[in-house]
CHARMM-style PDB file with segment names, atoms N, HN, CA, C and O in Angstrom:
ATOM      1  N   UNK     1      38.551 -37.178  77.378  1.00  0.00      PROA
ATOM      2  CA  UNK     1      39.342 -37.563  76.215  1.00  0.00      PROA
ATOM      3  C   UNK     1      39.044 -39.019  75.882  1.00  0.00      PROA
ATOM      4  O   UNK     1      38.965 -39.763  76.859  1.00  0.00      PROA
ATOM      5  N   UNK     2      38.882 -39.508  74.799  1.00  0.00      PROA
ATOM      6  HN  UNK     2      38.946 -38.903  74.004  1.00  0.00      PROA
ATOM      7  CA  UNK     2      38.303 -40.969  74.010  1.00  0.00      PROA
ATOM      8  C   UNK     2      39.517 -41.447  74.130  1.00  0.00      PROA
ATOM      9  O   UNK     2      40.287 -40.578  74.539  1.00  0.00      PROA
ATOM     10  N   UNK     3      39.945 -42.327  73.971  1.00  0.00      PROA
ATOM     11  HN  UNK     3      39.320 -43.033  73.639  1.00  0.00      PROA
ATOM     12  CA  UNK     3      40.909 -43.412  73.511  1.00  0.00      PROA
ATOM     13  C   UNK     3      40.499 -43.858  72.107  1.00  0.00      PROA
ATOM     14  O   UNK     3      39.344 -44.021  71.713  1.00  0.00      PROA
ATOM     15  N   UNK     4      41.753 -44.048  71.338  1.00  0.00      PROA
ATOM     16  HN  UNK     4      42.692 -43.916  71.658  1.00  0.00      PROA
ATOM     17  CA  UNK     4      41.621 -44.838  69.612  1.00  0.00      PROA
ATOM     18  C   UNK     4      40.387 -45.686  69.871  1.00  0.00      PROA
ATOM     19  O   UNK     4      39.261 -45.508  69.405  1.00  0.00      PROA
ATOM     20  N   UNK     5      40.761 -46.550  70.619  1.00  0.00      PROA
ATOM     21  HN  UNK     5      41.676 -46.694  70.997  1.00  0.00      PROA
ATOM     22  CA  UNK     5      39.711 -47.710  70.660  1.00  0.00      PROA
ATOM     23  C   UNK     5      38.506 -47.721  70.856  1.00  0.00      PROA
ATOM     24  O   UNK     5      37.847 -48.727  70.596  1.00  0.00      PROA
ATOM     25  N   UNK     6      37.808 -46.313  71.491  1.00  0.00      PROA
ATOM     26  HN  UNK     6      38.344 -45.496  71.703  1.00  0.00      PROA
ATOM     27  CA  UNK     6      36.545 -46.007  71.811  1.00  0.00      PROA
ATOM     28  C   UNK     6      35.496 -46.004  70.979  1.00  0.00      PROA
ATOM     29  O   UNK     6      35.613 -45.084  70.169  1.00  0.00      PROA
ATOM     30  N   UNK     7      34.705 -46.517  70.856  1.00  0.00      PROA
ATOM     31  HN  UNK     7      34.610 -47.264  71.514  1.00  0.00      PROA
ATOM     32  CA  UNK     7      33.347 -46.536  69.670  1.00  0.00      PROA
ATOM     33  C   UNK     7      32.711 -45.595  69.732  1.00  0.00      PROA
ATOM     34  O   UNK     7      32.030 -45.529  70.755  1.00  0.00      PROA
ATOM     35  N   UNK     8      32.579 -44.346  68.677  1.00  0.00      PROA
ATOM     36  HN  UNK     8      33.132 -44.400  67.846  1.00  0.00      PROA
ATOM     37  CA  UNK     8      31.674 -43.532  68.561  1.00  0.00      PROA
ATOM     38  C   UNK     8      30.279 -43.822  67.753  1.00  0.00      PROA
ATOM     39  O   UNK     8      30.057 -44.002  66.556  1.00  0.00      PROA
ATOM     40  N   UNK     9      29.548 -43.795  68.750  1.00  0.00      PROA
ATOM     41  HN  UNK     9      29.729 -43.648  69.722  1.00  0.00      PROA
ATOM     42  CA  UNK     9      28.445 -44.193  68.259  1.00  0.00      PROA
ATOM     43  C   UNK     9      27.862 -42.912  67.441  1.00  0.00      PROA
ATOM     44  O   UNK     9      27.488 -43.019  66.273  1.00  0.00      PROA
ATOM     45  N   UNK    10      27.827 -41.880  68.057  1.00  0.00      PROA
ATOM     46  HN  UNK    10      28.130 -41.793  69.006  1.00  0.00      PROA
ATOM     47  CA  UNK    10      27.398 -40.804  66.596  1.00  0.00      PROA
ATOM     48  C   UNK    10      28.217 -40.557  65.716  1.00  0.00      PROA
ATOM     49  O   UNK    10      27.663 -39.707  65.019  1.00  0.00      PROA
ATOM     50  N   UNK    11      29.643 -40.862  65.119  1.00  0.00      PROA
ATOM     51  HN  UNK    11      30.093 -41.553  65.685  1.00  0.00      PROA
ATOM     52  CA  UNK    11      30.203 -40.117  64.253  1.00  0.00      PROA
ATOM     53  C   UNK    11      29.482 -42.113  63.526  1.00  0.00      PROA
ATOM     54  O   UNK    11      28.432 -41.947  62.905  1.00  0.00      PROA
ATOM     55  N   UNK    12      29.699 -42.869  63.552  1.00  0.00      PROA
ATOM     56  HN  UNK    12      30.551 -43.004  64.057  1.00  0.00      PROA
ATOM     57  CA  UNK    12      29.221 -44.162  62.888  1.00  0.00      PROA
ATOM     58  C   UNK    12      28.087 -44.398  62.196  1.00  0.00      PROA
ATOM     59  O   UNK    12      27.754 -45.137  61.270  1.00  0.00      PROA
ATOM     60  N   UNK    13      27.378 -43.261  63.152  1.00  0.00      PROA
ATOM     61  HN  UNK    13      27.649 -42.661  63.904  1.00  0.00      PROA
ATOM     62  CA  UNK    13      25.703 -43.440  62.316  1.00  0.00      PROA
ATOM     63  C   UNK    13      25.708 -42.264  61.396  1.00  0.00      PROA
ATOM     64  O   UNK    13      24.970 -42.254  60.411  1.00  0.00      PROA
ATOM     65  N   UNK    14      26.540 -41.238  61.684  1.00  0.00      PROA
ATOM     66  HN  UNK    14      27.140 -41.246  62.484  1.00  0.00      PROA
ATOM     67  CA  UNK    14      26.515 -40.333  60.581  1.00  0.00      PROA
ATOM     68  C   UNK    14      27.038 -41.205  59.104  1.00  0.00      PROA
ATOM     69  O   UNK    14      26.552 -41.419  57.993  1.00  0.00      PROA
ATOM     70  N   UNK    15      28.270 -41.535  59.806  1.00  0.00      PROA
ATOM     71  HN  UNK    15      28.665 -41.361  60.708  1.00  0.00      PROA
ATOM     72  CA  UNK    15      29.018 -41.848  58.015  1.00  0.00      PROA
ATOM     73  C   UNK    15      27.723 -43.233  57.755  1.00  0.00      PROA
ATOM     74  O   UNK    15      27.759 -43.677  56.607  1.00  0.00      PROA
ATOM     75  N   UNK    16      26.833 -43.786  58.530  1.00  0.00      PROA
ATOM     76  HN  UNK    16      26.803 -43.425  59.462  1.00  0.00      PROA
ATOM     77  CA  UNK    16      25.766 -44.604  57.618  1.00  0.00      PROA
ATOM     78  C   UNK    16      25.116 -43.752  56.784  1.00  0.00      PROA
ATOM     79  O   UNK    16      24.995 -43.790  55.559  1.00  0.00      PROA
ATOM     80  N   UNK    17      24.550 -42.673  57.908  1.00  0.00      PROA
ATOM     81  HN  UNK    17      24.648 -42.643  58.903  1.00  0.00      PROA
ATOM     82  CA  UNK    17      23.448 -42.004  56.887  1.00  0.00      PROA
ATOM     83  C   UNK    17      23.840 -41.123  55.655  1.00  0.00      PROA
ATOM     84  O   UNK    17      23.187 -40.732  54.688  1.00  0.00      PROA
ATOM     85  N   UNK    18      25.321 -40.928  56.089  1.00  0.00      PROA
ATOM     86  HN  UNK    18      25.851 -41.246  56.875  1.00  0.00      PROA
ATOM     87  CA  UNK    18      25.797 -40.239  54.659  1.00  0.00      PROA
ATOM     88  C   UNK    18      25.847 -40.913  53.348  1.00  0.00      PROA
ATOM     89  O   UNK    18      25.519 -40.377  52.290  1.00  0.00      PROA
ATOM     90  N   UNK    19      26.355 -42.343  53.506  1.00  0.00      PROA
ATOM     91  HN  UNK    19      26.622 -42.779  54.366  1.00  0.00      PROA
ATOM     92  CA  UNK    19      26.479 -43.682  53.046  1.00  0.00      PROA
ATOM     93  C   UNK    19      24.842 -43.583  52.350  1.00  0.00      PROA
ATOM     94  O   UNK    19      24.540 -43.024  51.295  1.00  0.00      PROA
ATOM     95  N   UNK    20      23.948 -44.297  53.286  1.00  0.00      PROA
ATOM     96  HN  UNK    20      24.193 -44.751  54.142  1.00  0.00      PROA
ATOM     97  CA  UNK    20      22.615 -44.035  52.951  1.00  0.00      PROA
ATOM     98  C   UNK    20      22.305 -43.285  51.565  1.00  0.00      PROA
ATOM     99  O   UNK    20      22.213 -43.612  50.381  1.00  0.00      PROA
ATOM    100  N   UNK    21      22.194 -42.146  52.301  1.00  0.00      PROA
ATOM    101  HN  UNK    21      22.268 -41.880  53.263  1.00  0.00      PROA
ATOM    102  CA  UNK    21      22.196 -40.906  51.004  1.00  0.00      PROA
ATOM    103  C   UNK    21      22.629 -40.662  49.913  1.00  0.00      PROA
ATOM    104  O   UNK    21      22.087 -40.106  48.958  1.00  0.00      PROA
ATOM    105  N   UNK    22      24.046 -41.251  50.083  1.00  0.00      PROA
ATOM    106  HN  UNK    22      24.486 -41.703  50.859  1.00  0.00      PROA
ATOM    107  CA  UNK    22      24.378 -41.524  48.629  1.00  0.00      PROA
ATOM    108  C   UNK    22      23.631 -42.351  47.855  1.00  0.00      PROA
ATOM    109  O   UNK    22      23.320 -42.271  46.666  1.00  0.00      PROA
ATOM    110  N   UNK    23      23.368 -43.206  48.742  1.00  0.00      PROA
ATOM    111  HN  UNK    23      23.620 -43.272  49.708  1.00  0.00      PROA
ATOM    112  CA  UNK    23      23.026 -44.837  47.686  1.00  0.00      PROA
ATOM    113  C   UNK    23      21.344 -43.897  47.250  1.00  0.00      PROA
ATOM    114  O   UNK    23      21.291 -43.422  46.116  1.00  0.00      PROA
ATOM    115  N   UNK    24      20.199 -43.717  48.116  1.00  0.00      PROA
ATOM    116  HN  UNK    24      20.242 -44.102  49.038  1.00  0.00      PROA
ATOM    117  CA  UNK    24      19.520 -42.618  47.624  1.00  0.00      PROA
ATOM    118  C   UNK    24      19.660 -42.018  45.936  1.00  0.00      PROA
ATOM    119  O   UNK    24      19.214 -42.279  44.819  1.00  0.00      PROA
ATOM    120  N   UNK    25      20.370 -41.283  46.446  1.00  0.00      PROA
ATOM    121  HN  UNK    25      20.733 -41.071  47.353  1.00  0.00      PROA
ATOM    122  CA  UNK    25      20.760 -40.480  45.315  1.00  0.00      PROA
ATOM    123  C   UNK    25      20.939 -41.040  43.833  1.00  0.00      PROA
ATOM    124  O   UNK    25      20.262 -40.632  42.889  1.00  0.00      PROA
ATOM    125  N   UNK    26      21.949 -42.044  43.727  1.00  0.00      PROA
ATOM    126  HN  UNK    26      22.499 -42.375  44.494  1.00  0.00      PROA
ATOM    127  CA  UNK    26      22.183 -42.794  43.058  1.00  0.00      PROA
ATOM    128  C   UNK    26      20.996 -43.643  42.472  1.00  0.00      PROA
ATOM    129  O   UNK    26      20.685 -43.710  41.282  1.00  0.00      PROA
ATOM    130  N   UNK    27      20.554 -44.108  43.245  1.00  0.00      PROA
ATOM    131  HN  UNK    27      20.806 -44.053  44.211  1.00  0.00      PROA
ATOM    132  CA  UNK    27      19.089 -44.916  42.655  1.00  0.00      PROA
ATOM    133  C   UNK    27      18.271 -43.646  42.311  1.00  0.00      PROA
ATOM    134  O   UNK    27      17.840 -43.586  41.159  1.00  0.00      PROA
ATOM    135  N   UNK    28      18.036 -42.767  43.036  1.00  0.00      PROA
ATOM    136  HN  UNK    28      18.386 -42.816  43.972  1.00  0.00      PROA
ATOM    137  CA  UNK    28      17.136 -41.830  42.296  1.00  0.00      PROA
ATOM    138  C   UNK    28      17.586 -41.279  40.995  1.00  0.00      PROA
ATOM    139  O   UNK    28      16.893 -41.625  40.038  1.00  0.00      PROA
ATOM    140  N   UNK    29      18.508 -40.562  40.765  1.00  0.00      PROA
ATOM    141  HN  UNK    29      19.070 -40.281  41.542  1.00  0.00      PROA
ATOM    142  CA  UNK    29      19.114 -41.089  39.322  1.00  0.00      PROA
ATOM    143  C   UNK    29      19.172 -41.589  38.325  1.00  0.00      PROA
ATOM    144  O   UNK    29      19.223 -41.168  37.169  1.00  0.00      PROA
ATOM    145  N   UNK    30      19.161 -42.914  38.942  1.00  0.00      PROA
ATOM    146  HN  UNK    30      19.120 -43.256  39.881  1.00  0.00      PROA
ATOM    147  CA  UNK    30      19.328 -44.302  37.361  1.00  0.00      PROA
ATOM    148  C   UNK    30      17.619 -44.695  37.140  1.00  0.00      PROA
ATOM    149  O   UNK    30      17.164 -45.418  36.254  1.00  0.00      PROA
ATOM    150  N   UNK    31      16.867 -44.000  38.202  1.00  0.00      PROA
ATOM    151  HN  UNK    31      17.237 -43.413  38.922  1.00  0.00      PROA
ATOM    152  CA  UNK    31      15.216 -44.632  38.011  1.00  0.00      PROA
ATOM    153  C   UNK    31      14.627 -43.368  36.990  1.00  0.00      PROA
ATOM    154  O   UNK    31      13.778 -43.451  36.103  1.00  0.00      PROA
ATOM    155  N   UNK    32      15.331 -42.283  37.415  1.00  0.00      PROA
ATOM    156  HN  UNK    32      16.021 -42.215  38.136  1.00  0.00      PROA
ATOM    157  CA  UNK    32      14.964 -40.933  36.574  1.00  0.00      PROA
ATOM    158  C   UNK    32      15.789 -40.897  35.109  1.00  0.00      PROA
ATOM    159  O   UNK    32      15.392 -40.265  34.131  1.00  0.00      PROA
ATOM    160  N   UNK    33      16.705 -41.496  35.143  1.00  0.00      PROA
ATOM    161  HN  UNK    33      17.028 -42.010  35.938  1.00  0.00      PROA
ATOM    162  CA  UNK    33      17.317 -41.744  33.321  1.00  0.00      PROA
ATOM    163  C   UNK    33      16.862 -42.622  32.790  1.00  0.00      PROA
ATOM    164  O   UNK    33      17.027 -42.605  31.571  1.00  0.00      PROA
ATOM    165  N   UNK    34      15.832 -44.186  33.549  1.00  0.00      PROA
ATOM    166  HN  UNK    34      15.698 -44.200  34.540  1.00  0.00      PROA
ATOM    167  CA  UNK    34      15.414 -44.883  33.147  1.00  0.00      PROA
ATOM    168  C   UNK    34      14.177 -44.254  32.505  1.00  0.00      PROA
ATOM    169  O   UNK    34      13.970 -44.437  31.305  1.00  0.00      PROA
ATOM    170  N   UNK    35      13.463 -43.623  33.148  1.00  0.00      PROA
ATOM    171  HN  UNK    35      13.632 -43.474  34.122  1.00  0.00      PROA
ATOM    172  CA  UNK    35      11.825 -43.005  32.807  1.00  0.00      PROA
ATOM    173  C   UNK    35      12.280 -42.113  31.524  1.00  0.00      PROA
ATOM    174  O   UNK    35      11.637 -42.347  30.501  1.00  0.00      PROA
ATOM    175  N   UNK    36      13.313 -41.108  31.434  1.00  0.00      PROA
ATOM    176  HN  UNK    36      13.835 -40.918  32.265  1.00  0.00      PROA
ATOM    177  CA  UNK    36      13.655 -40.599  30.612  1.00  0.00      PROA
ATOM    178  C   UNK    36      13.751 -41.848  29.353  1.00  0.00      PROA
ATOM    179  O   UNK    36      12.731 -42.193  28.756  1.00  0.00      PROA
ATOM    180  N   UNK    37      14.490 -42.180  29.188  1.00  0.00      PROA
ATOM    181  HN  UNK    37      15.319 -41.901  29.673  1.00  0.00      PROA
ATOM    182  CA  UNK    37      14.708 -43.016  28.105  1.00  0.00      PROA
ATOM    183  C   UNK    37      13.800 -43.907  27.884  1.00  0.00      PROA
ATOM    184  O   UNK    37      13.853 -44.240  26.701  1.00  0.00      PROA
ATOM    185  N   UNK    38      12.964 -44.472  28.471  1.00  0.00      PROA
ATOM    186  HN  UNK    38      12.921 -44.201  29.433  1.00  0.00      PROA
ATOM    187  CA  UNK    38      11.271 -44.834  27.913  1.00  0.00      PROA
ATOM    188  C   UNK    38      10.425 -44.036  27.288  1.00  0.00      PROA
ATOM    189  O   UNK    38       9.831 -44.187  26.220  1.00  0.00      PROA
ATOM    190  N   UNK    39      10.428 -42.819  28.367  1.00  0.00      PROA
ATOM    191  HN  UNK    39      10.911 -42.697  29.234  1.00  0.00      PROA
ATOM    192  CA  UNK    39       9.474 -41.841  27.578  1.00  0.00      PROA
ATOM    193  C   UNK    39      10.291 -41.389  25.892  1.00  0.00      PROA
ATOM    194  O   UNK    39       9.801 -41.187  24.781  1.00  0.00      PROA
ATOM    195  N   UNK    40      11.250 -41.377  26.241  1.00  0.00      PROA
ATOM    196  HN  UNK    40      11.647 -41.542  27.144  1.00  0.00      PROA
ATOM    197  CA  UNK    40      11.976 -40.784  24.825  1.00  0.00      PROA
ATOM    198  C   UNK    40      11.914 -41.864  23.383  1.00  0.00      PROA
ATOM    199  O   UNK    40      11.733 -41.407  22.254  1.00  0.00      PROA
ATOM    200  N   UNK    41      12.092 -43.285  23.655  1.00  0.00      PROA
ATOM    201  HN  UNK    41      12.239 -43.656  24.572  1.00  0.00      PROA
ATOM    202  CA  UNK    41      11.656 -44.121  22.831  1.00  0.00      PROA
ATOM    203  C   UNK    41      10.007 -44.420  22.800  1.00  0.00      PROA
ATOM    204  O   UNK    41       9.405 -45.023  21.912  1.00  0.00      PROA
ATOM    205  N   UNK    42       9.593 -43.986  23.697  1.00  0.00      PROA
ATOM    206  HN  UNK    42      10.083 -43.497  24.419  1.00  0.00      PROA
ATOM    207  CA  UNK    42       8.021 -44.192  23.243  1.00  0.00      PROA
ATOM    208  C   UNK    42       7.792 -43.015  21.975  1.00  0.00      PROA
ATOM    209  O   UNK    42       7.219 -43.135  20.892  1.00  0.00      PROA
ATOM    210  N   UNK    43       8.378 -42.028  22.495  1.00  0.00      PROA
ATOM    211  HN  UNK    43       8.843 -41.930  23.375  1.00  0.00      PROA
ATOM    212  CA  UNK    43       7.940 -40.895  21.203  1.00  0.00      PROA
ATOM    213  C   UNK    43       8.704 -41.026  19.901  1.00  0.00      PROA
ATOM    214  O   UNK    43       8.458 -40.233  18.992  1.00  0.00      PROA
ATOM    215  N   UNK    44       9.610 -41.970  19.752  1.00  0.00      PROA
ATOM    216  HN  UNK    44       9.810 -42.614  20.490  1.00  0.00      PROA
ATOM    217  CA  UNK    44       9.801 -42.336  18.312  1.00  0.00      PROA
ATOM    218  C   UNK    44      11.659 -42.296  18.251  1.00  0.00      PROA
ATOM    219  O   UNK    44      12.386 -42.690  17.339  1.00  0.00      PROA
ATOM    220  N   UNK    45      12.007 -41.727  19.461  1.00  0.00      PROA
ATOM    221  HN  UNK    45      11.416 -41.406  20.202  1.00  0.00      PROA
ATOM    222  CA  UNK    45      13.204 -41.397  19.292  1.00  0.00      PROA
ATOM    223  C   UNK    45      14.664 -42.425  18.728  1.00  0.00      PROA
ATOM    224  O   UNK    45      13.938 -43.047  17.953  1.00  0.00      PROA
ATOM    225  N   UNK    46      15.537 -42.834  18.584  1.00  0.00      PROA
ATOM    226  HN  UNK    46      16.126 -42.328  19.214  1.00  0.00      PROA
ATOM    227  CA  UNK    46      16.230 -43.770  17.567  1.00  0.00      PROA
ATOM    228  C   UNK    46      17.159 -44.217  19.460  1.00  0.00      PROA
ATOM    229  O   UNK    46      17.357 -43.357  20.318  1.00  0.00      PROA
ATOM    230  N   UNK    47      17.505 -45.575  19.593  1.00  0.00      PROA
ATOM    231  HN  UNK    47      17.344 -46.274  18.896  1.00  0.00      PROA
ATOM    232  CA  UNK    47      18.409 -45.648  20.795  1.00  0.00      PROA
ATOM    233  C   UNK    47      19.515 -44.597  20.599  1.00  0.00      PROA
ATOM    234  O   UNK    47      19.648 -43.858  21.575  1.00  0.00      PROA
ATOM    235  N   UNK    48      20.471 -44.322  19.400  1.00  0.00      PROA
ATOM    236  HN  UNK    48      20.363 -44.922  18.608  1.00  0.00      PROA
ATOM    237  CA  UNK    48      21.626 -43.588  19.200  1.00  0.00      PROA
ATOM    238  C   UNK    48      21.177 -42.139  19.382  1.00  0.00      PROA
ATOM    239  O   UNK    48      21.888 -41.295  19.927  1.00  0.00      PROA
ATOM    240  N   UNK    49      19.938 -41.893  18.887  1.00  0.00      PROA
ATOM    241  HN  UNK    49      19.360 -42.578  18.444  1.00  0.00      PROA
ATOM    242  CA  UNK    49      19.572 -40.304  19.299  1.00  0.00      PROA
ATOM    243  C   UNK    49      19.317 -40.201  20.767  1.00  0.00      PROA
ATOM    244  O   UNK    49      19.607 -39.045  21.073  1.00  0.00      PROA
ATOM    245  N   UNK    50      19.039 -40.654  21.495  1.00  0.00      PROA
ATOM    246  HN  UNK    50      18.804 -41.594  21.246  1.00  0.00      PROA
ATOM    247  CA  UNK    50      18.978 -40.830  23.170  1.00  0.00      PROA
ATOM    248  C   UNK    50      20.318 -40.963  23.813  1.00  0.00      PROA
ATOM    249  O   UNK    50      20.578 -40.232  24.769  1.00  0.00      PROA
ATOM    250  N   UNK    51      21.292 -41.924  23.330  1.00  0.00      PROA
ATOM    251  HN  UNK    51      21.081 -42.518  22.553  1.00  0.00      PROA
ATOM    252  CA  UNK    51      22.330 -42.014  24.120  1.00  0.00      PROA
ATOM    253  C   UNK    51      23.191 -40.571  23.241  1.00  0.00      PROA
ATOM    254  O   UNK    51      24.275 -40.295  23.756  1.00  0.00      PROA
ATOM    255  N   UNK    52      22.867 -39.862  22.253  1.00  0.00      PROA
ATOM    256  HN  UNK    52      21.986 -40.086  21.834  1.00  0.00      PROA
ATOM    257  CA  UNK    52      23.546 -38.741  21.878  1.00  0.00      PROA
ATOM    258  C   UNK    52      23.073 -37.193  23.050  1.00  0.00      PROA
ATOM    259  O   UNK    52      23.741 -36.341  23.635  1.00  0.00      PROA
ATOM    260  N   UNK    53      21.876 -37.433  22.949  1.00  0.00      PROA
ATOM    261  HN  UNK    53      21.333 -38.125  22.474  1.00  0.00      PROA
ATOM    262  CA  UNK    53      21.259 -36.521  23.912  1.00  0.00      PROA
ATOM    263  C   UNK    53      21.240 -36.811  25.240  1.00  0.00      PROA
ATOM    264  O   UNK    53      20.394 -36.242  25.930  1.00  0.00      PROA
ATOM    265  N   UNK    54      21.997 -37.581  25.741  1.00  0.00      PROA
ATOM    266  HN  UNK    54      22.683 -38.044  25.180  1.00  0.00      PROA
ATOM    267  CA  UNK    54      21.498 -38.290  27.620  1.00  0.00      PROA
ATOM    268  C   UNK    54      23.174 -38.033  27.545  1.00  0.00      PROA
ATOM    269  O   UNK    54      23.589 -37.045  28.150  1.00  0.00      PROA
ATOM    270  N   UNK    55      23.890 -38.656  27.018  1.00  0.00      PROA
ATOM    271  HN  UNK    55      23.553 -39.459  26.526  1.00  0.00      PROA
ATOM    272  CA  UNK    55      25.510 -38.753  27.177  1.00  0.00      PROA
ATOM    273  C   UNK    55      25.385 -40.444  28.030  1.00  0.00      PROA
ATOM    274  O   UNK    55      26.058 -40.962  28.920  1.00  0.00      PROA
ATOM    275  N   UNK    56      24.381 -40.832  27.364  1.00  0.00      PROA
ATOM    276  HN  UNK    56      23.835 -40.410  26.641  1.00  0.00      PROA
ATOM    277  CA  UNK    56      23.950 -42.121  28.576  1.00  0.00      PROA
ATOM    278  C   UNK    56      25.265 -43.107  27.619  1.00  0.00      PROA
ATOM    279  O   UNK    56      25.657 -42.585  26.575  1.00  0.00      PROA
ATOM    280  N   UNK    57      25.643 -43.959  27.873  1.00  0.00      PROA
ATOM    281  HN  UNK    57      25.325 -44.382  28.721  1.00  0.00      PROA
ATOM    282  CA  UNK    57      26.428 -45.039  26.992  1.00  0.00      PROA
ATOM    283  C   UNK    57      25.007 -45.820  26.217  1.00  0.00      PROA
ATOM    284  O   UNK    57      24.045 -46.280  26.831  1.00  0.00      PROA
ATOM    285  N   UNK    58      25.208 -45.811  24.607  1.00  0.00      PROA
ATOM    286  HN  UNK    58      25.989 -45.436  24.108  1.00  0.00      PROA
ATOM    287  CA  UNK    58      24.211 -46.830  23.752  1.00  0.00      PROA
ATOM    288  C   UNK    58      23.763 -47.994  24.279  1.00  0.00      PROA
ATOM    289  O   UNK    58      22.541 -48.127  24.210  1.00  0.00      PROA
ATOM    290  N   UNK    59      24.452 -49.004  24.856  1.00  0.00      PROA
ATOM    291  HN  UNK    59      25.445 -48.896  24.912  1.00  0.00      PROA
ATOM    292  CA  UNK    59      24.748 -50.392  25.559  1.00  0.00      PROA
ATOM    293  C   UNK    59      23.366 -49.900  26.769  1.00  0.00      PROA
ATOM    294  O   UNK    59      22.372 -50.612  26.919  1.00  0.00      PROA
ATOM    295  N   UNK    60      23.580 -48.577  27.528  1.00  0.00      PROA
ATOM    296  HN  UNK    60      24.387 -47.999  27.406  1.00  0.00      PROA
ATOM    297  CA  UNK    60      22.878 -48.944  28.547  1.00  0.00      PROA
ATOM    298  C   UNK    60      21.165 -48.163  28.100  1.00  0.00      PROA
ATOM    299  O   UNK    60      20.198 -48.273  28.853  1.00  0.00      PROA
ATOM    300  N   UNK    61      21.124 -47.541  26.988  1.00  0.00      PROA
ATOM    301  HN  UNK    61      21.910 -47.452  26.377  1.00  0.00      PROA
ATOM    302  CA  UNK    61      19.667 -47.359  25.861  1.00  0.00      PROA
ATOM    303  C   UNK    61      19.073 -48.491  25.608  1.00  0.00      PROA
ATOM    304  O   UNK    61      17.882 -48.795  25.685  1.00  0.00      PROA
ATOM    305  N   UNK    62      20.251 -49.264  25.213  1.00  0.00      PROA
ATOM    306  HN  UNK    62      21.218 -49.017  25.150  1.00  0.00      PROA
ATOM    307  CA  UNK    62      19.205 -50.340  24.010  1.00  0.00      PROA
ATOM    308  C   UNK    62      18.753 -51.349  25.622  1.00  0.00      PROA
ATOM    309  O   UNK    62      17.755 -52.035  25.401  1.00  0.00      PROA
ATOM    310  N   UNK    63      19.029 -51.434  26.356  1.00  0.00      PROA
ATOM    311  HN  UNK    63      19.839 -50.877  26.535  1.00  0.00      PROA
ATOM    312  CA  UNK    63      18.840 -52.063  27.613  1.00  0.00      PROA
ATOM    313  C   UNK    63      16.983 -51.915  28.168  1.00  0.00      PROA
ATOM    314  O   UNK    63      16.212 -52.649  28.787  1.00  0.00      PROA
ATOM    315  N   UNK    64      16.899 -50.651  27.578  1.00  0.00      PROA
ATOM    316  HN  UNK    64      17.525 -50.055  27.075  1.00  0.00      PROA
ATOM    317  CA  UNK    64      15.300 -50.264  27.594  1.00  0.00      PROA
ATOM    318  C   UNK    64      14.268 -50.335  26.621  1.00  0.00      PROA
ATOM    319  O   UNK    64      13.037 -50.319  26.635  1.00  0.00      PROA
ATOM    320  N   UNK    65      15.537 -50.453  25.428  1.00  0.00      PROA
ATOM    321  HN  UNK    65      16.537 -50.465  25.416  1.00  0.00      PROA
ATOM    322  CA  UNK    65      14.383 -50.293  24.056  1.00  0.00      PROA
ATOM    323  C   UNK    65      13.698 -51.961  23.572  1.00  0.00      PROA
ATOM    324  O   UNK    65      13.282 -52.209  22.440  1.00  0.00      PROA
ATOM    325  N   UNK    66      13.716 -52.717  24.459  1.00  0.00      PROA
ATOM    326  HN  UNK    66      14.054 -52.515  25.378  1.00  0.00      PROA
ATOM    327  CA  UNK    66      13.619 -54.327  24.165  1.00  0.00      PROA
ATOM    328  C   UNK    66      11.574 -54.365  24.574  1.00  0.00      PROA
ATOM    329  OT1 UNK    66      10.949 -55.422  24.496  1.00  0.00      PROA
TER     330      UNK     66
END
């Protein structure tokens, strides 16, 4: 039986790597809506027609279209 005070060293590295993974995720994400919304203004598209079609916020379109 552990005591409160006992350091689990595997349940600690789990919640990192879960932690981890999120952050992962998240960046993979915002790098894949970024490419999206380049490629989409390279082909002519308007910032407001992108943030209509992404559901992205306008503010964070025109952030790419510079």
């Amino acid at each position: 039986m552990y005591s409160l005070y006992e350091y689990n060293f595997k349940s600690h590295m789990n919640s990192i790597r879960e932690e981890a993974l999120e952050d992962g995720i998240t960046i993979g994400e915002e790098r894949g809506s970024e490419r999206l919304i380049k490629s989409m203004l390279g082909k002519g598209k308007s910032p407001e027609e992108i943030a209509d079609l992404t559901d992205v916020p306008l503010a964070d379109v025109l952030k790419y279209s510079k």
